[in-house]
Structures are given as structure tokens and as C-alpha cells.
C-alpha positions as CSV (number, residue, x, y, z in Angstrom):
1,X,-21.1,-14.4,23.5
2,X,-22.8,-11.0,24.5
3,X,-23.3,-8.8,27.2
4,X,-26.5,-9.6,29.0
5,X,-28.1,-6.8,28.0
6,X,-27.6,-8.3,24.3
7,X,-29.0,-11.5,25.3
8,X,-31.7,-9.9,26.9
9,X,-32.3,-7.6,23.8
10,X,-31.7,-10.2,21.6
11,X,-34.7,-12.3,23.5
12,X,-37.3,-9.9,23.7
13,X,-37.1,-9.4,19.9
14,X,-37.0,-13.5,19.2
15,X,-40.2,-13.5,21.9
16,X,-42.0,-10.4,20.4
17,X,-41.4,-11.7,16.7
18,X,-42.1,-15.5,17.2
19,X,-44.8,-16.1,20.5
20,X,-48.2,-15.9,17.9
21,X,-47.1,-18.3,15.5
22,X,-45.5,-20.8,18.3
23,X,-48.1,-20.3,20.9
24,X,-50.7,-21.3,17.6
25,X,-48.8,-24.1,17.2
26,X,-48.9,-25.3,20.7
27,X,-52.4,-24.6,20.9
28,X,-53.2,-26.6,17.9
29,X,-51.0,-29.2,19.6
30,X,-51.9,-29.2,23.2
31,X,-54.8,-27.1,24.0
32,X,-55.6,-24.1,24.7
33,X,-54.8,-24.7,28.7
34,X,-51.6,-26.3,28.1
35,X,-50.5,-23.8,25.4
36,X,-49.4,-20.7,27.5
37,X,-47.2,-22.9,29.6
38,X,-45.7,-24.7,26.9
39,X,-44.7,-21.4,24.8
40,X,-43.0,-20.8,28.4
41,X,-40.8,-23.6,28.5
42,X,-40.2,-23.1,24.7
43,X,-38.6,-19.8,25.3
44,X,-36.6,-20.8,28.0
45,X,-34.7,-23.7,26.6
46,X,-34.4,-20.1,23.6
47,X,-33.3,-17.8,26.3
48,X,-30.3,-20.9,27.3
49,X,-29.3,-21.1,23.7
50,X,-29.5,-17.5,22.3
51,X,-25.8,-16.8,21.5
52,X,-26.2,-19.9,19.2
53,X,-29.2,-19.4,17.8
54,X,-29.5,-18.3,13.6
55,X,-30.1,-14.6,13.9
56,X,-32.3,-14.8,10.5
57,X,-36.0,-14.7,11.4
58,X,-36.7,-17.6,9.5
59,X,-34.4,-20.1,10.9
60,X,-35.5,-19.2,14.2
61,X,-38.7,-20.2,14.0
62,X,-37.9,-22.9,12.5
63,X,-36.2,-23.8,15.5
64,X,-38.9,-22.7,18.2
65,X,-41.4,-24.7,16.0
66,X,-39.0,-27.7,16.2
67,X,-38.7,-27.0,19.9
68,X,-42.5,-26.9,20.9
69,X,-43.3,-29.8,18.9
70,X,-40.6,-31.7,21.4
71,X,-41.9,-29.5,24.2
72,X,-45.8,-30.5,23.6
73,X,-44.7,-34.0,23.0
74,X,-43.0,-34.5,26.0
75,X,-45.8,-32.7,27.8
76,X,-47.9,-35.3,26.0
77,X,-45.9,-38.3,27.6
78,X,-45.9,-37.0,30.8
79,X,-49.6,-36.2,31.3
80,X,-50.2,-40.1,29.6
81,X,-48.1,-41.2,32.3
82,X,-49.4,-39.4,35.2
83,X,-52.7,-41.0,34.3
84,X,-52.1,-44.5,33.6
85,X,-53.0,-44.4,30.1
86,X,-51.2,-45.4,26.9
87,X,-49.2,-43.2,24.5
């Protein structure tokens, strides 16, 4: 584990380096009106594994794109719910 200002440091380079290609991704998935909010929730459940994540570029985007697909999925499920209509 780091210091917080590590983790902190550590974050804004995974967010500065990674947000385009994820938020793409959750755009294509989602919508442009859901997308913002998903990339949010996709770098917080980052921000509560960052001493564990790979530190090679690469295999962390690997991982956010893994993450927002799950994160746009469930978003998915839960607006189909809300609404009554099948998944």
C-alpha cells in the first residue's frame, strides 16, 4: 500500500491516460447521456482497487474496459427493471 498522495497520484495518471477510450466505450455502450456517469462509477470501483491494480498501461485498461462493460451492463439491468421491461 501507498501513501494517499501515491494513490491519489497514481489515480489521476490511470484517469488522465484511460477516460477517452473508456468513456468511448461506455458511450458506444450506453449512450451518450448515460456515459459520463458510468465512466464515474468506473473509476471509483479503480480508485478502491488502485494498490492492486497492474501498473502497465495496457493491463489497465484492460481492466477499466472489463469494468465498464459490467458497469453499463448493470446500468442496463437496472433501467430494464425500473421500467417493467424485459432484459
Amino acid at each position: 500500500m501507498g501513501t494517499e498522495a501515491a494513490r491519489l497520484a497514481r489515480m489521476s495518471a490511470l484517469r488522465d491516460r484511460h477516460a477517452g477510450p473508456v468513456l468511448r466505450l461506455l458511450t458506444d455502450l450506453s449512450g451518450v447521456d448515460a456515459a459520463e456517469a458510468l465512466l464515474d462509477e468506473t473509476m471509483q470501483r479503480a480508485r478502491r482497487h488502485i494498490d492492486h491494480l497492474d501498473v502497465a498501461p495496457e493491463q489497465q485498461q484492460r481492466w477499466l474496459f472489463t469494468v465498464a462493460r459490467r458497469v453499463a451492463i448493470k446500468a442496463a439491468q437496472e433501467r430494464a427493471a425500473r421500467h417493467g421491461t424485459p432484459r
